[in-house]
PDB file of N, CA, C and O in Angstrom:
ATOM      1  N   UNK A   1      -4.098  24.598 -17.626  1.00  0.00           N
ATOM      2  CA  UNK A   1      -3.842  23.986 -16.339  1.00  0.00           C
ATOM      3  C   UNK A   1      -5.061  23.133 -15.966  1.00  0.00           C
ATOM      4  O   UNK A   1      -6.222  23.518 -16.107  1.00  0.00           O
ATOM      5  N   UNK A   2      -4.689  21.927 -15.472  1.00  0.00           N
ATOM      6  CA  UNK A   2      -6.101  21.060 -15.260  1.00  0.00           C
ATOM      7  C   UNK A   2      -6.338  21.201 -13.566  1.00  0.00           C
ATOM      8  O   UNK A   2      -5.390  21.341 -12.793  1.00  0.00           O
ATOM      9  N   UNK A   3      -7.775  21.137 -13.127  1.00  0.00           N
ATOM     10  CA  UNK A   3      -8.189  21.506 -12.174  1.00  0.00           C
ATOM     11  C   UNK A   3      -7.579  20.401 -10.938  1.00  0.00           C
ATOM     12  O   UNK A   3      -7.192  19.331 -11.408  1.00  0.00           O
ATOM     13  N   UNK A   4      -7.497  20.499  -9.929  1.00  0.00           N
ATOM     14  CA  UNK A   4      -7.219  19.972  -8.986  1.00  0.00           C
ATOM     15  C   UNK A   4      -8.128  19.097  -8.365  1.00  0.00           C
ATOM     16  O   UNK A   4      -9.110  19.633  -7.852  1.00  0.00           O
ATOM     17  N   UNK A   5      -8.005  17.599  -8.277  1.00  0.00           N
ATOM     18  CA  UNK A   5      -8.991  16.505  -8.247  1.00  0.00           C
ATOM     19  C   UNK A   5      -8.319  15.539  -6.715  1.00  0.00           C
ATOM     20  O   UNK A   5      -7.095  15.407  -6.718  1.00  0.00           O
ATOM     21  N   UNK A   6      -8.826  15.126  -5.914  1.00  0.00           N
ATOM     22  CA  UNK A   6      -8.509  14.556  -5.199  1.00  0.00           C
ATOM     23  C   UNK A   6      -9.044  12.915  -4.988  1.00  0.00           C
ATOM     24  O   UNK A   6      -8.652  12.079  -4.174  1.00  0.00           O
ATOM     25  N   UNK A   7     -10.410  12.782  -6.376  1.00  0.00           N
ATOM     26  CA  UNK A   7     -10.769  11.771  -7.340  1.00  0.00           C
ATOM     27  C   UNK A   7      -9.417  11.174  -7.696  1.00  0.00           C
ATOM     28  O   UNK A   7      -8.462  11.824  -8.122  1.00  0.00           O
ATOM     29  N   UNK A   8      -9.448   9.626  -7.435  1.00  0.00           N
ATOM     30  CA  UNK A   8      -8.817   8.593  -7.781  1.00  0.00           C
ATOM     31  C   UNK A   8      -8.768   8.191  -9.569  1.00  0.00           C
ATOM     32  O   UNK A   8      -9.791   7.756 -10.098  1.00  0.00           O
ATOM     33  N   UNK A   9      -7.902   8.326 -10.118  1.00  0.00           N
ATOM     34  CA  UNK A   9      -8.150   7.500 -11.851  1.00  0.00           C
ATOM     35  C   UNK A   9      -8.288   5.681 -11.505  1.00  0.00           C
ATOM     36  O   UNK A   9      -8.192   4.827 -10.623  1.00  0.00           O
ATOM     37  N   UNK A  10      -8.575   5.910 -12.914  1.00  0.00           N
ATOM     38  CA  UNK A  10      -9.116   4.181 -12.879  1.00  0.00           C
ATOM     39  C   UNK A  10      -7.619   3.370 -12.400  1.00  0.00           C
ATOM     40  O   UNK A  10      -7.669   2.469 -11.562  1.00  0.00           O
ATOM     41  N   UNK A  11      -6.614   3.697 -12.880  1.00  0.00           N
ATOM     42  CA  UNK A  11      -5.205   2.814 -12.548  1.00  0.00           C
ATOM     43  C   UNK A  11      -5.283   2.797 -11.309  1.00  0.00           C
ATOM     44  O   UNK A  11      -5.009   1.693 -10.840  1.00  0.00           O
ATOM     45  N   UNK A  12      -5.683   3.980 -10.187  1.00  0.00           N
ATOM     46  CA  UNK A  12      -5.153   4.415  -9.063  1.00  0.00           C
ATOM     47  C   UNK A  12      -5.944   3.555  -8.199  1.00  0.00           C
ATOM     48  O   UNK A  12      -5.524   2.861  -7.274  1.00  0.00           O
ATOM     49  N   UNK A  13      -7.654   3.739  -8.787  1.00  0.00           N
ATOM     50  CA  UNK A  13      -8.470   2.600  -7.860  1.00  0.00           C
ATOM     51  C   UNK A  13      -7.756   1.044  -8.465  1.00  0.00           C
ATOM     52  O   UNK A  13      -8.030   0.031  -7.821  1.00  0.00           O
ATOM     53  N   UNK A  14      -7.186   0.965  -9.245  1.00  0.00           N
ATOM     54  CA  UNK A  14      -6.969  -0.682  -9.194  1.00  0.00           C
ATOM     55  C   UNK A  14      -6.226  -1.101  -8.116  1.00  0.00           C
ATOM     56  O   UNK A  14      -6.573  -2.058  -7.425  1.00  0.00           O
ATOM     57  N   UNK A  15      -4.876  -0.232  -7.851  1.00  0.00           N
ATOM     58  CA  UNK A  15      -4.020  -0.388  -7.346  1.00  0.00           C
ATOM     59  C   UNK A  15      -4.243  -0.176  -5.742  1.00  0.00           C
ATOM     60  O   UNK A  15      -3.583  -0.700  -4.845  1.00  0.00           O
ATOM     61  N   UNK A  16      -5.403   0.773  -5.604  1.00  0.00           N
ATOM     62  CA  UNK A  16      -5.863   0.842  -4.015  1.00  0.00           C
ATOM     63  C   UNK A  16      -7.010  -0.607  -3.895  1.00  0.00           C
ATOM     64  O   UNK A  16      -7.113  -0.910  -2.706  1.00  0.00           O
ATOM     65  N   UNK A  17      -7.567  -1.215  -4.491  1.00  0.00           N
ATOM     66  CA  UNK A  17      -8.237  -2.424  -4.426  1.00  0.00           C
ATOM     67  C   UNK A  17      -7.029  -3.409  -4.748  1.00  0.00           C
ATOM     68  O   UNK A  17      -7.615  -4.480  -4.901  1.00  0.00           O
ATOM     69  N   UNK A  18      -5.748  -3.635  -4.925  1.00  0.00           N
ATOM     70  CA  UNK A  18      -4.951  -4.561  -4.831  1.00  0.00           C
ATOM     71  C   UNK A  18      -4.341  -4.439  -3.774  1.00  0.00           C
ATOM     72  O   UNK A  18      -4.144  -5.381  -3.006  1.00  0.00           O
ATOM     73  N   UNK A  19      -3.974  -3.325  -3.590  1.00  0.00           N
ATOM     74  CA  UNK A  19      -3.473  -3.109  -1.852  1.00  0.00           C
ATOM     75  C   UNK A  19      -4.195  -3.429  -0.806  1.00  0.00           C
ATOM     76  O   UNK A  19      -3.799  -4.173   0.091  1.00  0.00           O
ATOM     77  N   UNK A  20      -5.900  -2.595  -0.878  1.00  0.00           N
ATOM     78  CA  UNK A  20      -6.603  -3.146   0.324  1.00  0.00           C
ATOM     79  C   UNK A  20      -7.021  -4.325   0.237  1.00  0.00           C
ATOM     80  O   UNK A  20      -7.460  -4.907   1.229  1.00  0.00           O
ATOM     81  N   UNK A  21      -6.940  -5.092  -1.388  1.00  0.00           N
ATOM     82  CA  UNK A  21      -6.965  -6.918  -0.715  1.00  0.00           C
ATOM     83  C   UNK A  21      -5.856  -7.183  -0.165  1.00  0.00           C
ATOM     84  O   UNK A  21      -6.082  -7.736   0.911  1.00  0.00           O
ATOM     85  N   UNK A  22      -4.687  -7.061  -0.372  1.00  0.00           N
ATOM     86  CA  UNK A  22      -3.383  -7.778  -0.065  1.00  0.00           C
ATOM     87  C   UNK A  22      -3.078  -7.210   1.564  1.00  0.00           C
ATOM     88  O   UNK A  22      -2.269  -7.820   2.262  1.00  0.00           O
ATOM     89  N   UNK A  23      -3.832  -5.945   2.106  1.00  0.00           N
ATOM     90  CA  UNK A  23      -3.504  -5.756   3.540  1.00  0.00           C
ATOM     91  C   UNK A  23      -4.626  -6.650   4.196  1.00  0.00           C
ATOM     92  O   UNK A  23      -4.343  -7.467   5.072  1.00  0.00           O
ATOM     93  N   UNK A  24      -6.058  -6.439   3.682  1.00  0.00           N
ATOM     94  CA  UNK A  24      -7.026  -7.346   4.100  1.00  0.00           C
ATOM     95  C   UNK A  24      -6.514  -8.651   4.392  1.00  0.00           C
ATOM     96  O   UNK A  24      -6.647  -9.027   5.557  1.00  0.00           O
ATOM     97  N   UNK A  25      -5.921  -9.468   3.529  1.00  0.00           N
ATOM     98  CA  UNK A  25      -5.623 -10.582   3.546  1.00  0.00           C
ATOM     99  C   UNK A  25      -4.282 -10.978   4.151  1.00  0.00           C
ATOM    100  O   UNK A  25      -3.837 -12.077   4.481  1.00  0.00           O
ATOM    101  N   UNK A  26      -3.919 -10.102   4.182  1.00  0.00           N
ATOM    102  CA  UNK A  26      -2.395 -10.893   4.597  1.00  0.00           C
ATOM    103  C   UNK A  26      -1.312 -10.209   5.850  1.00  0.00           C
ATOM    104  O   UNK A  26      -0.411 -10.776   6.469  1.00  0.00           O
ATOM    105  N   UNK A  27      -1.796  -8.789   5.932  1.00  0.00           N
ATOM    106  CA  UNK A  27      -1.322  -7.733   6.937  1.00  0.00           C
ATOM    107  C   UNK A  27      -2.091  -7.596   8.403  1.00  0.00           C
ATOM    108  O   UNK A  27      -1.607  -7.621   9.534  1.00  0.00           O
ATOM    109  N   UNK A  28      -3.528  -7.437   7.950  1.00  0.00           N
ATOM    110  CA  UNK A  28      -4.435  -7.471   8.910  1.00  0.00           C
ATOM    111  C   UNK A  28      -4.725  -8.804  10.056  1.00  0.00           C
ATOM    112  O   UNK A  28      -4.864  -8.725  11.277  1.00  0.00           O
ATOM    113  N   UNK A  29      -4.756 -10.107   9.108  1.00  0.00           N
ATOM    114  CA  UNK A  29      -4.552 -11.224  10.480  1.00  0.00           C
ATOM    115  C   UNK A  29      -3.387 -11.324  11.497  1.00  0.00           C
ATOM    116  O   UNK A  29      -3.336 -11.746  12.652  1.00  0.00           O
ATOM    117  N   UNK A  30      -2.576 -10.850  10.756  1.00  0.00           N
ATOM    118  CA  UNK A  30      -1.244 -11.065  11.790  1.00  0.00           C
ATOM    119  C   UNK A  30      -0.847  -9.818  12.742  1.00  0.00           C
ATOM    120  O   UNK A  30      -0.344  -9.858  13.864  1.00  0.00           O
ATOM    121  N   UNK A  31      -1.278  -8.522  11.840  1.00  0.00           N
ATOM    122  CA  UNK A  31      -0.928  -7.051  12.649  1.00  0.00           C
ATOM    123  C   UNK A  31      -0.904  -7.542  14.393  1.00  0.00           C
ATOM    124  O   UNK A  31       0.065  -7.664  15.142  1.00  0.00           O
ATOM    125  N   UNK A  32      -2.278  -7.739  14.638  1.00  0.00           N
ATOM    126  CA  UNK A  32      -2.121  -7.605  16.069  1.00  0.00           C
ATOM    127  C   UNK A  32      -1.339  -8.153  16.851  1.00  0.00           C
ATOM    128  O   UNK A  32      -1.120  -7.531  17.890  1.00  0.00           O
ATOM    129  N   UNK A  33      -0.578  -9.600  16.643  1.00  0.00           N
ATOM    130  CA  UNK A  33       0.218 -10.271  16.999  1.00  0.00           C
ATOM    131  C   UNK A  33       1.750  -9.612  16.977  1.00  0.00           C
ATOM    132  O   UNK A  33       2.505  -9.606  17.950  1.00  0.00           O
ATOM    133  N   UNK A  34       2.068  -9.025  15.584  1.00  0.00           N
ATOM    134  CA  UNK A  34       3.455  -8.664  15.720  1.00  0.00           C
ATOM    135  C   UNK A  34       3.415  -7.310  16.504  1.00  0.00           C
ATOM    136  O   UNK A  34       4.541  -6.945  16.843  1.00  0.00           O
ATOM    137  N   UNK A  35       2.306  -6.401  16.909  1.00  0.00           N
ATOM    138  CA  UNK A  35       2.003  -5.402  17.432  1.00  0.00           C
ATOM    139  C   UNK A  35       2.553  -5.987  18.989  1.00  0.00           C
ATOM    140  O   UNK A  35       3.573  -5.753  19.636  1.00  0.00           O
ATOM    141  N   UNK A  36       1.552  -6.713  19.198  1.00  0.00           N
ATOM    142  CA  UNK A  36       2.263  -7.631  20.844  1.00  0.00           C
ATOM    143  C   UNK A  36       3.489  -8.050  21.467  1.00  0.00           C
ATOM    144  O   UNK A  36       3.980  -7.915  22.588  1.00  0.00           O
ATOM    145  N   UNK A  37       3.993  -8.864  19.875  1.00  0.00           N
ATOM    146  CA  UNK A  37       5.621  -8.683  20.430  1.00  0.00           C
ATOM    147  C   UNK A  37       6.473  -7.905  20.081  1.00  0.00           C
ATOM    148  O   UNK A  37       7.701  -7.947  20.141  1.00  0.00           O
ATOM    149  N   UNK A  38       5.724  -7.129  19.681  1.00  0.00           N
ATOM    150  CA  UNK A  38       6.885  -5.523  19.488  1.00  0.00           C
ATOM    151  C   UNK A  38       8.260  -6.315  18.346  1.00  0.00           C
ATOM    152  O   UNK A  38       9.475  -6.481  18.454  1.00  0.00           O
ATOM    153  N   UNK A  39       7.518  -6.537  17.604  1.00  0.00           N
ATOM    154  CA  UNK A  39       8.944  -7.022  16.385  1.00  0.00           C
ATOM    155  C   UNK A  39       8.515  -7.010  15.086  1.00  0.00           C
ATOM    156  O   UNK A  39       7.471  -7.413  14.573  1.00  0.00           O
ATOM    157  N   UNK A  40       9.350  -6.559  14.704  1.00  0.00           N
ATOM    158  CA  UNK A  40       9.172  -6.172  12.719  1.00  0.00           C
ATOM    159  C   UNK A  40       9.007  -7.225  12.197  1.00  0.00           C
ATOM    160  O   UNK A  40       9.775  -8.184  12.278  1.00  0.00           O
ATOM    161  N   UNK A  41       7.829  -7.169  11.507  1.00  0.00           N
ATOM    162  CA  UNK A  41       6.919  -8.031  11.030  1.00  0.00           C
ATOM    163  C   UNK A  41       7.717  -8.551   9.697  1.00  0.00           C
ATOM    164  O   UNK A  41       7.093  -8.244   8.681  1.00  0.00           O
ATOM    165  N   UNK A  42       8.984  -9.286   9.427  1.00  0.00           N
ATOM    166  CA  UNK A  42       9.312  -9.873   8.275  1.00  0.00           C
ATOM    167  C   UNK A  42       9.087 -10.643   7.368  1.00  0.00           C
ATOM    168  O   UNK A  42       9.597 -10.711   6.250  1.00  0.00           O
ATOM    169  N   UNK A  43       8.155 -11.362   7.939  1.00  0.00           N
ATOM    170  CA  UNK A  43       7.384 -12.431   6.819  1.00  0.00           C
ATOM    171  C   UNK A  43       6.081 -11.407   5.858  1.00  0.00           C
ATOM    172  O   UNK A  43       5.788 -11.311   4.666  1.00  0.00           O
ATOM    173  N   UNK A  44       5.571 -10.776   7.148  1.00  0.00           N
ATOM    174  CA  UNK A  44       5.013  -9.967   5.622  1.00  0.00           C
ATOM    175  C   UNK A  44       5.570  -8.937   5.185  1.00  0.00           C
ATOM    176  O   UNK A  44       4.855  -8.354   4.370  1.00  0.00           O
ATOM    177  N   UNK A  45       6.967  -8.242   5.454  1.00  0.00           N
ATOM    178  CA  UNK A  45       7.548  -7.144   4.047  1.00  0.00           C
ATOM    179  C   UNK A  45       8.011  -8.584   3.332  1.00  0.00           C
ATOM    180  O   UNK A  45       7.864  -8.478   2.114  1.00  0.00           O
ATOM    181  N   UNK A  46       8.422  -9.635   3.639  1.00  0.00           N
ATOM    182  CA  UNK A  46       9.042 -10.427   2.522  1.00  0.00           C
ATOM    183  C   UNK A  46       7.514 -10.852   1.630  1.00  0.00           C
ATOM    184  O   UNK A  46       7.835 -10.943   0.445  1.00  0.00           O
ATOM    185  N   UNK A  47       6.396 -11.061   1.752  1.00  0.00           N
ATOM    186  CA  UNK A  47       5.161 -10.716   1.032  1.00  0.00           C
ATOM    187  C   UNK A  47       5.090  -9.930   0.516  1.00  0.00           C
ATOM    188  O   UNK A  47       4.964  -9.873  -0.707  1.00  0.00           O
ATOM    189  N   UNK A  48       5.154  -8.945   1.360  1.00  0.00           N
ATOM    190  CA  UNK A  48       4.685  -7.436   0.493  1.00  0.00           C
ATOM    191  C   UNK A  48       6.473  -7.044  -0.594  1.00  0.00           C
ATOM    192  O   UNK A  48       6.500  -5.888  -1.014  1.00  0.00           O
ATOM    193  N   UNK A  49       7.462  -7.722  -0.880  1.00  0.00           N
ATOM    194  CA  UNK A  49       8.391  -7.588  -1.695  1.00  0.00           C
ATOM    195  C   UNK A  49       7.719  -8.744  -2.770  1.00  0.00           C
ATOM    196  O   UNK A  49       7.639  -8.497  -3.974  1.00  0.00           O
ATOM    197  N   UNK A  50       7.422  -9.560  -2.399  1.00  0.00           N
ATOM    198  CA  UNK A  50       7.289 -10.744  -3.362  1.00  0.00           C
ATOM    199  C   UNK A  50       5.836 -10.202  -4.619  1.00  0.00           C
ATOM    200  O   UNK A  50       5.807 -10.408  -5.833  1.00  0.00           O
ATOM    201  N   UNK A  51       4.918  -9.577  -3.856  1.00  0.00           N
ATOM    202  CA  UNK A  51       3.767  -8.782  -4.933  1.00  0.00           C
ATOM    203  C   UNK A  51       4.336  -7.397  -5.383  1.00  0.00           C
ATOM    204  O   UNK A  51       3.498  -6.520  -5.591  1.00  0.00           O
ATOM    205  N   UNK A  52       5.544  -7.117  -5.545  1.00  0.00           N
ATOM    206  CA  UNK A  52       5.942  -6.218  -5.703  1.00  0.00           C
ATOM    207  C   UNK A  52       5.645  -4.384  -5.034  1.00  0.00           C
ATOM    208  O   UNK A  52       5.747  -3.256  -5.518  1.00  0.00           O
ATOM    209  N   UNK A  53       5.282  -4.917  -3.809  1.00  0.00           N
ATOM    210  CA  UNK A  53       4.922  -3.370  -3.320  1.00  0.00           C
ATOM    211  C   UNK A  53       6.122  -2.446  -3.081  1.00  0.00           C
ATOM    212  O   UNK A  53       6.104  -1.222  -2.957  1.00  0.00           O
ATOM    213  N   UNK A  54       7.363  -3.438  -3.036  1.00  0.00           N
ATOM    214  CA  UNK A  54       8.593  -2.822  -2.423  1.00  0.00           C
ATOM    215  C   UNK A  54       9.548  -2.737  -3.424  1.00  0.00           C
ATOM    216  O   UNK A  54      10.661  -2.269  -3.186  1.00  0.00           O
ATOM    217  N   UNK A  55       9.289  -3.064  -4.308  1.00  0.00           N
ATOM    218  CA  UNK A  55      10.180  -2.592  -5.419  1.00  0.00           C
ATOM    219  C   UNK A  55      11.000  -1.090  -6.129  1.00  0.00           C
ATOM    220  O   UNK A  55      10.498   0.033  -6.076  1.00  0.00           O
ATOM    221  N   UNK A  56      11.775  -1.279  -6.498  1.00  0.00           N
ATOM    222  CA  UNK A  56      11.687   0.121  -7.090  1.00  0.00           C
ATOM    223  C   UNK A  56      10.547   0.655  -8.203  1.00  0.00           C
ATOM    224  O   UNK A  56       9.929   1.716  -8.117  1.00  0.00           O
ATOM    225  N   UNK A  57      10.420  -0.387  -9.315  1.00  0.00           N
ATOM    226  CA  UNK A  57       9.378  -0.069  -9.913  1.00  0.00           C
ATOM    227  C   UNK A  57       8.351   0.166  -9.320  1.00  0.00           C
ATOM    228  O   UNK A  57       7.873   1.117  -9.939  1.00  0.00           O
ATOM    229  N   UNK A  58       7.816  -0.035  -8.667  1.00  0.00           N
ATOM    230  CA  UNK A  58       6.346   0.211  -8.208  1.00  0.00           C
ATOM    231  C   UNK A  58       6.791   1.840  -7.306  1.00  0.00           C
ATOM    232  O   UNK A  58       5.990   2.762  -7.461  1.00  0.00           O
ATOM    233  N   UNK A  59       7.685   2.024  -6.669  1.00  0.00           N
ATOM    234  CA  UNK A  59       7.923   3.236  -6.121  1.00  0.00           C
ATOM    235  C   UNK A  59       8.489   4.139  -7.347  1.00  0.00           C
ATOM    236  O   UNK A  59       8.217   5.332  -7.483  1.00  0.00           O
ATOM    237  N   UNK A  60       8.816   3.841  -7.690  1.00  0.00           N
ATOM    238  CA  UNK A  60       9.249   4.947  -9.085  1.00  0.00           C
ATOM    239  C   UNK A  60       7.989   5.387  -9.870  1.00  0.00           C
ATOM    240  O   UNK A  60       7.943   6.422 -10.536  1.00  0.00           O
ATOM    241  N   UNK A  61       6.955   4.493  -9.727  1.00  0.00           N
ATOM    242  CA  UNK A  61       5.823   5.012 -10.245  1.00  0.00           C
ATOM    243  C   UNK A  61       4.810   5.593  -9.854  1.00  0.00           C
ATOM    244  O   UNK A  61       3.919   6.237 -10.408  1.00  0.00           O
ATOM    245  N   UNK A  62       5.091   5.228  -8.587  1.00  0.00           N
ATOM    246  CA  UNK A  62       4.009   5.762  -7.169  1.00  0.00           C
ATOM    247  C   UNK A  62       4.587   7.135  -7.146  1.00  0.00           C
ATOM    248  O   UNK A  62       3.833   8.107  -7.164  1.00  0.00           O
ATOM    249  N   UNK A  63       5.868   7.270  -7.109  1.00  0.00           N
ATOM    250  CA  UNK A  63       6.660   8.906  -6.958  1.00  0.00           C
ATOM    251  C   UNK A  63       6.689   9.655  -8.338  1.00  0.00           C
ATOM    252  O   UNK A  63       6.763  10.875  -8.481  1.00  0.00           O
ATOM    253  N   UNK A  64       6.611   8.620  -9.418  1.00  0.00           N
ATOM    254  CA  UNK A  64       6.151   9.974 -10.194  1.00  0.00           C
ATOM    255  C   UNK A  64       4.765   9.980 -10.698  1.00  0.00           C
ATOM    256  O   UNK A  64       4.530   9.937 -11.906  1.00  0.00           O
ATOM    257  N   UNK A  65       3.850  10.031  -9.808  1.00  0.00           N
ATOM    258  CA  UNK A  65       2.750   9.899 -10.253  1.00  0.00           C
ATOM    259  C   UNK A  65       2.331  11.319 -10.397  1.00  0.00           C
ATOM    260  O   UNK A  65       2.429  11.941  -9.339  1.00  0.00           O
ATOM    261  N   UNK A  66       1.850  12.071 -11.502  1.00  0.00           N
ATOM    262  CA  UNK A  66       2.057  13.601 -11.703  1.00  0.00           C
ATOM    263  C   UNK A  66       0.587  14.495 -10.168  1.00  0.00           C
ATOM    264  O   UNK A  66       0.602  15.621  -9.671  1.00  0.00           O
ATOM    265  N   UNK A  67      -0.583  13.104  -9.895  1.00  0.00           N
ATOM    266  CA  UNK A  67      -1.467  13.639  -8.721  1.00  0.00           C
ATOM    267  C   UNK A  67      -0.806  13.503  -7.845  1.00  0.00           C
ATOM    268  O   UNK A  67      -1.031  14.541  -7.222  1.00  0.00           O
ATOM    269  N   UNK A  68       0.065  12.830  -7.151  1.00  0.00           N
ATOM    270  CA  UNK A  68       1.040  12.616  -5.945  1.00  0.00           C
ATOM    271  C   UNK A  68       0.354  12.087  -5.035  1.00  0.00           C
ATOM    272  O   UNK A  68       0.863  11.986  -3.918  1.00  0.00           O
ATOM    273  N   UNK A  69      -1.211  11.529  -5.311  1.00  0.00           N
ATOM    274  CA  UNK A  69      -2.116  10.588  -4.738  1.00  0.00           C
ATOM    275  C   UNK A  69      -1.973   8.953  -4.079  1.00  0.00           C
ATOM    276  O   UNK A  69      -2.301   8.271  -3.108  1.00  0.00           O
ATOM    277  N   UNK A  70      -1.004   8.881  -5.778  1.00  0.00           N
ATOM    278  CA  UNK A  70      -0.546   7.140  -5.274  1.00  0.00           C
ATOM    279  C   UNK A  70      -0.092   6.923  -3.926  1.00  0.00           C
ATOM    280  O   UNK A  70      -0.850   6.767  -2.968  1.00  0.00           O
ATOM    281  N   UNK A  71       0.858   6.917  -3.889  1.00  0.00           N
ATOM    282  CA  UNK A  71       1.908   6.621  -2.776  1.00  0.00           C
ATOM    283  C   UNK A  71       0.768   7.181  -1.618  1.00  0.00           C
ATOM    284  O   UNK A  71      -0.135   6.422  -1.265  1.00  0.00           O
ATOM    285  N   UNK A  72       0.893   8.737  -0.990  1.00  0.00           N
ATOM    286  CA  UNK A  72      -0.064   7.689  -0.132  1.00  0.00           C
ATOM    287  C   UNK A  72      -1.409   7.302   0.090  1.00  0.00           C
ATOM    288  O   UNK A  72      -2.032   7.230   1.149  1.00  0.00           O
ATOM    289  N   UNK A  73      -1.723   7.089  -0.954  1.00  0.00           N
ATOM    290  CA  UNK A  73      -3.203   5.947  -0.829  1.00  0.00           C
ATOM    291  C   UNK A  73      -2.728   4.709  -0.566  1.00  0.00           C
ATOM    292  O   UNK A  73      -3.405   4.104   0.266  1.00  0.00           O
ATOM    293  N   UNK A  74      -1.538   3.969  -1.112  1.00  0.00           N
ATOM    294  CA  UNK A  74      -0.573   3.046  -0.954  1.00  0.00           C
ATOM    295  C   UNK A  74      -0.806   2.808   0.610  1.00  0.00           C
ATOM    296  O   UNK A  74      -1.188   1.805   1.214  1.00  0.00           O
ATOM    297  N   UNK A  75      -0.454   4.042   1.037  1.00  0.00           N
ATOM    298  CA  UNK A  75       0.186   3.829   2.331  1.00  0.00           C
ATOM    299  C   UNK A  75      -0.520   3.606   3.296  1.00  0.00           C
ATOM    300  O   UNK A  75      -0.229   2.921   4.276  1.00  0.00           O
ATOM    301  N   UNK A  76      -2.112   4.524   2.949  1.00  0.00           N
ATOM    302  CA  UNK A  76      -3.399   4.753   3.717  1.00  0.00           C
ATOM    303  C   UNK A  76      -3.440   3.138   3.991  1.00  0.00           C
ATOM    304  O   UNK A  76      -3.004   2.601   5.010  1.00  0.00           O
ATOM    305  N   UNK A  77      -4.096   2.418   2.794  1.00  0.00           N
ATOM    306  CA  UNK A  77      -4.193   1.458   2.983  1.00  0.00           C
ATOM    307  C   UNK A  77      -3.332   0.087   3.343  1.00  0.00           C
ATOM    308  O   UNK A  77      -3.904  -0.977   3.577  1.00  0.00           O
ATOM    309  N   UNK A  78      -1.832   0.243   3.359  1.00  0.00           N
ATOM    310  CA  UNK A  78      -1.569  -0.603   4.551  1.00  0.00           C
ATOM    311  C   UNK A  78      -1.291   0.185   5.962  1.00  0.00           C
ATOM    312  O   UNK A  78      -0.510  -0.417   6.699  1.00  0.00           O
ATOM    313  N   UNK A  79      -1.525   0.762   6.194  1.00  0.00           N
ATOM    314  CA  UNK A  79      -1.857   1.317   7.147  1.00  0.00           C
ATOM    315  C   UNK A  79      -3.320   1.063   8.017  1.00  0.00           C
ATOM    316  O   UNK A  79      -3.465   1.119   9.238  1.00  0.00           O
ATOM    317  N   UNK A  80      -4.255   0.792   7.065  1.00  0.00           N
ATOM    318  CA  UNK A  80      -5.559   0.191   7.412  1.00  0.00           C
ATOM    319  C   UNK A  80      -5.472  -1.192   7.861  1.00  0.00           C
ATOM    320  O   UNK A  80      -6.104  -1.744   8.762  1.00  0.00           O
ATOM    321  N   UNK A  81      -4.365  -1.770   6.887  1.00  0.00           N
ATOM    322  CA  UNK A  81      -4.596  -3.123   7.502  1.00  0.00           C
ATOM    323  C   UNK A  81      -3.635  -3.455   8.548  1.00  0.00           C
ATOM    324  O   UNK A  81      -3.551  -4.683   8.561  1.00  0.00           O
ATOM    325  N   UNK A  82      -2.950  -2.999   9.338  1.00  0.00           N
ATOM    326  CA  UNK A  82      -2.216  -2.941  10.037  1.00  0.00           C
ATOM    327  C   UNK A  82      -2.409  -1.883  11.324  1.00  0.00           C
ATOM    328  O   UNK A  82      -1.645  -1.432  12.177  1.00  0.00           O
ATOM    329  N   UNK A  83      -3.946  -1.713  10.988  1.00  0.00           N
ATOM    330  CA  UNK A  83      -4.372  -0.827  12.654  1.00  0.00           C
ATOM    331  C   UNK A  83      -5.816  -2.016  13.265  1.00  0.00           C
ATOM    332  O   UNK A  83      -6.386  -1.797  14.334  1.00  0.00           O
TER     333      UNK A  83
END
């Protein structure tokens, strides 16, 4: 049985440094605005579909990720860029 790590693997930091650029950049300027008018922010899930965050593949892999870390570190970080 392998020990219990809450340490990121190298895939996992890539994918949390592609996320926190892509919320940095593209979630975070606008958050506060769609926060204001209280309306679902569609131009960026149609972004965040187009880099594939919303895919099934990318969730099929995030869910079977055997640490169960991915997904939400995923999430942490748009969540960061969107507070």
């Amino acid at each position: 049985m392998s020990e219990f790590s809450l340490d990121l693997n190298e895939d996992q930091l890539q994918i949390q440094k592609w996320v926190h650029d892509f919320a940095e950049n593209v979630v975070r300027p606008v958050a506060h605005e769609w926060d204001e008018r209280e309306e679902t922010p569609w131009p960026v899930i149609e972004e965040v579909a187009k880099v594939g965050l919303y895919s099934l593949d990318f969730m099929a892999n995030a869910f079977g990720d055997p640490t169960g870390i991915t997904l939400p570190m995923v999430m942490e970080e748009m969540c960061w860029g969107d507070a």
